[in-house]
Legacy VTK file of the C-alpha trace (Angstrom):
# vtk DataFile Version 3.0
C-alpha trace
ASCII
DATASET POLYDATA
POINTS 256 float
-13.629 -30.423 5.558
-13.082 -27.108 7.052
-10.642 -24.562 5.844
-9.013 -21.636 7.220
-9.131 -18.009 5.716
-7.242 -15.441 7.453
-8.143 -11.803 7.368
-6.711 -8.569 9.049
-7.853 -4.962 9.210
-5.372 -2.599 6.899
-7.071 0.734 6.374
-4.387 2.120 4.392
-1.189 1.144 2.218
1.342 2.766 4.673
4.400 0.128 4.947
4.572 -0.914 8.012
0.362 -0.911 8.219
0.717 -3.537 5.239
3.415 -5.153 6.571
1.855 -6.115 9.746
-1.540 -7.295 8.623
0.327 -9.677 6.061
2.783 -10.986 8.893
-0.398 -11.327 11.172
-2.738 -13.511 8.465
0.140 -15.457 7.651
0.883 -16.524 11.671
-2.859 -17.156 11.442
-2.321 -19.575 8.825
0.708 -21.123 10.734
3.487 -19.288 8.986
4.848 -18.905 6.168
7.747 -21.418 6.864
4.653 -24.014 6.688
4.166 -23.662 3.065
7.677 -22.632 1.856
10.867 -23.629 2.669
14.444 -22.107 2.382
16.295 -21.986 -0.714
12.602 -22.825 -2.516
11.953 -20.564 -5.887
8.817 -19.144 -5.349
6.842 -17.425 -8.396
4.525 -14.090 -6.902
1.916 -13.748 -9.087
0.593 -10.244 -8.309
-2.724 -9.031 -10.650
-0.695 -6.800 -13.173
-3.771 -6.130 -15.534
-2.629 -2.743 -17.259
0.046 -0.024 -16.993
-1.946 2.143 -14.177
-0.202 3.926 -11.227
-1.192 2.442 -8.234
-3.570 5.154 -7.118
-5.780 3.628 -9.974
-6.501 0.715 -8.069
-6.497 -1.718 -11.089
-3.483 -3.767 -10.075
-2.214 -5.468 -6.879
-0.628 -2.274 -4.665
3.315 -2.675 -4.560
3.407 -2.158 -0.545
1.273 -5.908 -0.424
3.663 -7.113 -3.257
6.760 -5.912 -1.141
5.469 -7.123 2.029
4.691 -10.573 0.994
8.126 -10.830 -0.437
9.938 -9.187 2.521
8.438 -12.651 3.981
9.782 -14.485 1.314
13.363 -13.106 1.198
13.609 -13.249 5.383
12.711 -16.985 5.010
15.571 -17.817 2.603
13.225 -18.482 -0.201
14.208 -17.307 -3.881
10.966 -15.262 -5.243
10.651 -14.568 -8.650
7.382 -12.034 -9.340
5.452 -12.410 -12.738
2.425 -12.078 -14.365
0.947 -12.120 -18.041
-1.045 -8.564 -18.654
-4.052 -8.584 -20.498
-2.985 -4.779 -21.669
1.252 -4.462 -22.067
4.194 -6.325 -21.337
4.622 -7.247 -18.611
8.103 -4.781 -18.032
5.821 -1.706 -19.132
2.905 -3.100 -16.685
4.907 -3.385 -13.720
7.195 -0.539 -13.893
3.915 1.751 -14.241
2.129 -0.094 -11.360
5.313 0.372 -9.034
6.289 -3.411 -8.696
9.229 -3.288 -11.350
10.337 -0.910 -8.487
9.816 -2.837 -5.582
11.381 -5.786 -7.299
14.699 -3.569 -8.161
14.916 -2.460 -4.240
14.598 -5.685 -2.817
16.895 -7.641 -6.023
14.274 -9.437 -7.049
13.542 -10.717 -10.762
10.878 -10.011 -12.894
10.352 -13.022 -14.857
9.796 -12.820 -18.920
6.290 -14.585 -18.802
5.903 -15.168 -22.643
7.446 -17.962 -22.812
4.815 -21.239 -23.373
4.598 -24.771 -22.193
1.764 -27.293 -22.012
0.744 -28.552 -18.752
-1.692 -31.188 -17.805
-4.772 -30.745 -15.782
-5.573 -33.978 -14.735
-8.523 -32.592 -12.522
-9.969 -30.575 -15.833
-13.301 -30.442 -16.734
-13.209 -28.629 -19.447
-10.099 -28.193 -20.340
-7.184 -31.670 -19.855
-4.090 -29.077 -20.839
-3.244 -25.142 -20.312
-0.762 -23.670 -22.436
0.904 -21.631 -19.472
4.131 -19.611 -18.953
7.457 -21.634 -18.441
7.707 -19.825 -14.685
4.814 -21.875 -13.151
6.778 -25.008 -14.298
10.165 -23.843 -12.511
9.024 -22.730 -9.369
8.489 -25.312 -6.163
5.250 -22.757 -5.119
3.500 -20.235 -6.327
2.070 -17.731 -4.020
-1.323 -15.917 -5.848
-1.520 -12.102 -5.126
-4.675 -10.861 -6.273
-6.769 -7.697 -5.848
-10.618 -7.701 -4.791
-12.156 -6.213 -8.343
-15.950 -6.969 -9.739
-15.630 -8.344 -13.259
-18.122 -8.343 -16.198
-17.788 -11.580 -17.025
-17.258 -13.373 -13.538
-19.106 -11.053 -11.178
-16.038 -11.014 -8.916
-12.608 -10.893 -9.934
-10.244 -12.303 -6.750
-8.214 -15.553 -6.224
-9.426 -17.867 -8.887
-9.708 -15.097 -11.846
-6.023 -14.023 -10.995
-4.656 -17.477 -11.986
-5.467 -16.911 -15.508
-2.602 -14.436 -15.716
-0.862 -17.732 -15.467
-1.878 -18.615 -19.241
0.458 -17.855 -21.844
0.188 -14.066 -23.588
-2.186 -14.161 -26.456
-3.578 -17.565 -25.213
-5.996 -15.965 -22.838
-8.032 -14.321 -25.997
-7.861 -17.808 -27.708
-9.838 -18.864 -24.425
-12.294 -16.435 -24.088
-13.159 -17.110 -28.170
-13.453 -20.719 -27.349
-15.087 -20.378 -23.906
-17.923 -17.810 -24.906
-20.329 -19.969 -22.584
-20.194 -17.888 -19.118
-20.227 -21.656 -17.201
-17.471 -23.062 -20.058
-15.232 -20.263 -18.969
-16.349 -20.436 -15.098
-15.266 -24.324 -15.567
-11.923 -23.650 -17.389
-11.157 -21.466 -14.465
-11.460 -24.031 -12.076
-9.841 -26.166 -13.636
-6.861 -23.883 -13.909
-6.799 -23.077 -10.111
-6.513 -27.145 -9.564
-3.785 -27.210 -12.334
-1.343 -24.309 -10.745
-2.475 -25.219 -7.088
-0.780 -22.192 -5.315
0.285 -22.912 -1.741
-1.167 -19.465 -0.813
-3.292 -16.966 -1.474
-2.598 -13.242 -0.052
-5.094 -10.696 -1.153
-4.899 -7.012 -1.435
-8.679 -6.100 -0.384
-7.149 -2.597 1.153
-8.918 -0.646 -1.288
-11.606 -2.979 -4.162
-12.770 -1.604 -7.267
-16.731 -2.225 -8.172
-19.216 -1.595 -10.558
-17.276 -1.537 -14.696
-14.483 -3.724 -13.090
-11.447 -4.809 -13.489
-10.430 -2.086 -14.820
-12.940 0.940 -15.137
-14.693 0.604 -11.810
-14.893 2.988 -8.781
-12.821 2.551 -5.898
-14.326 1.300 -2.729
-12.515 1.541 0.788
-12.580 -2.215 2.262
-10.183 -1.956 5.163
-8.729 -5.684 4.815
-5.573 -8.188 3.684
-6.853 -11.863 3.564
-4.823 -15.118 2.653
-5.670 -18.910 2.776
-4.602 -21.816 1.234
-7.935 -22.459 -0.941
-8.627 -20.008 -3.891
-12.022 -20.817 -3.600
-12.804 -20.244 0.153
-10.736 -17.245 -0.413
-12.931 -16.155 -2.881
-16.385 -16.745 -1.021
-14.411 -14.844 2.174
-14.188 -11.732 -0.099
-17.779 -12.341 -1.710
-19.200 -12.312 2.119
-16.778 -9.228 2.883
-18.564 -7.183 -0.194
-22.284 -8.502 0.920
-22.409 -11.418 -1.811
-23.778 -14.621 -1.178
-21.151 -17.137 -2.566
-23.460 -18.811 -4.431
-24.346 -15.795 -6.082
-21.107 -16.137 -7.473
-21.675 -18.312 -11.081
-17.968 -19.355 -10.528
-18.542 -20.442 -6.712
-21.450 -21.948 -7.338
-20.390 -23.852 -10.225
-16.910 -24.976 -7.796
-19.052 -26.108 -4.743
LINES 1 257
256 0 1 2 3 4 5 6 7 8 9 10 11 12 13 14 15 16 17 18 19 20 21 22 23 24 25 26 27 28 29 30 31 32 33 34 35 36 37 38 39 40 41 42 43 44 45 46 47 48 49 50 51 52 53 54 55 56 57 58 59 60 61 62 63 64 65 66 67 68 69 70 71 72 73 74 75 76 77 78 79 80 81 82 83 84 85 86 87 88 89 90 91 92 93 94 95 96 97 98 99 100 101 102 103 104 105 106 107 108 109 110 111 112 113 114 115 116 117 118 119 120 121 122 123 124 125 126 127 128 129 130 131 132 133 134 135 136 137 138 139 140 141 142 143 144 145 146 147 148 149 150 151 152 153 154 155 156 157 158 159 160 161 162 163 164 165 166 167 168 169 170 171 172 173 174 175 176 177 178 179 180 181 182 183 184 185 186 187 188 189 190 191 192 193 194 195 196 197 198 199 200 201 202 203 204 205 206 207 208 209 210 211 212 213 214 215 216 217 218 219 220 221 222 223 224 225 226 227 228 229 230 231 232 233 234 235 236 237 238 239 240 241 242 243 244 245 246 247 248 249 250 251 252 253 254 255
């Protein structure tokens, strides 16, 4: 089975640059009315790591944040943007990274994202329950916003890795105590991608951090927005973008 990924040059974060390439990979894709529909409450799960301007690179870029939900809100969907930082709450995080902005402008809510409740992974592997934020369990879709990043521990950190914002606050150091295996944790993240099952994935790949990602690395120009509806052919898009074999990728190859 063959799956589409859509991607579309976007050298810099100018609006209407941004605006267009998102517009474009989502007509690519067959629209966004294809995946949502009006009056739908759709969580936007941006990567809102730490409170770092967006110059910093270390957090989805507001302009691909406000474009995607410019979509969203012309559709007649009801977006609600959200995220669980690894550094911060989530106010301080997205005020600092310019989305608590964007979100103001366009009357959008921030949601609280602290908030637990137990979900079933049928699919798991590893894991046959996620403690994640109420949100994902009051939305009808949930549209995945992540940034292309390296990571220490997963090599790359893009569609998959973002979901784990997902999990509940202080639950996400709970996992990587119980997960200390690199393929335990590559699993549980897997698993977790077939548990939220976002309808779409719309990556800011504009400018990518590598080397001490996700946070500490060096900024890399990579000219592109992506989106598809698999996380994981997302993912091994971006890893042939950067000149990585997917299976190079533990996650990817443990997925495939």
């Amino acid at each position: 089975m063959t799956t589409t990924v859509a991607v579309a040059r976007c050298v810099s974060y100018q609006r209407e640059e941004v605006e267009n390439a998102v517009h474009s990979c989502l007509q690519e894709l067959g629209g966004l009315q294809k995946y949502v529909r009006p009056g739908q409450k759709v969580l936007v799960k941006p990567n809102l790591l730490a409170a770092e301007p967006p110059e910093r690179g270390v957090d989805t870029h507001p302009e691909v944040v406000r474009a995607v939900l410019k979509e969203l809100l012309g559709l007649g969907a009801k977006p609600l943007v959200g995220d669980s930082p690894g550094v911060g709450s989530l106010a301080r995080v997205a005020e600092k990274a310019g989305i608590a902005g964007v979100c103001r402008e366009l009357d959008v809510p921030l949601g609280v994202f602290h908030r637990e409740v137990t979900v079933k992974a049928p699919e798991g592997k590893i894991l046959k329950s996620f403690p994640l934020v109420e949100e994902v369990t009051q939305v009808d879709a949930v549209i995945n916003l992540p940034r292309v990043k390296t990571h220490s521990l997963t090599r790359l950190s893009g569609a998959v890795k973002n979901l784990f914002g997902c999990v509940a606050g202080f639950r996400k150091g709970e996992m990587h105590f119980r997960l200390q295996q690199a393929e335990a944790f590559h699993g549980m993240l897997i698993d977790l991608a077939l548990t939220v099952k976002p309808v779409l994935t719309v990556v800011d790949g504009v400018v990518a951090m590598e080397g001490n990602g996700p946070r500490h690395g060096d900024l890399r120009p990579l000219g592109v927005i992506l989106a598809g509806t698999n996380p994981f052919a997302v993912d091994a898009t971006i890893a042939r973008l950067v000149g990585l074999p997917p299976m190079e990728v533990p996650l990817l190859a443990l997925a495939a």
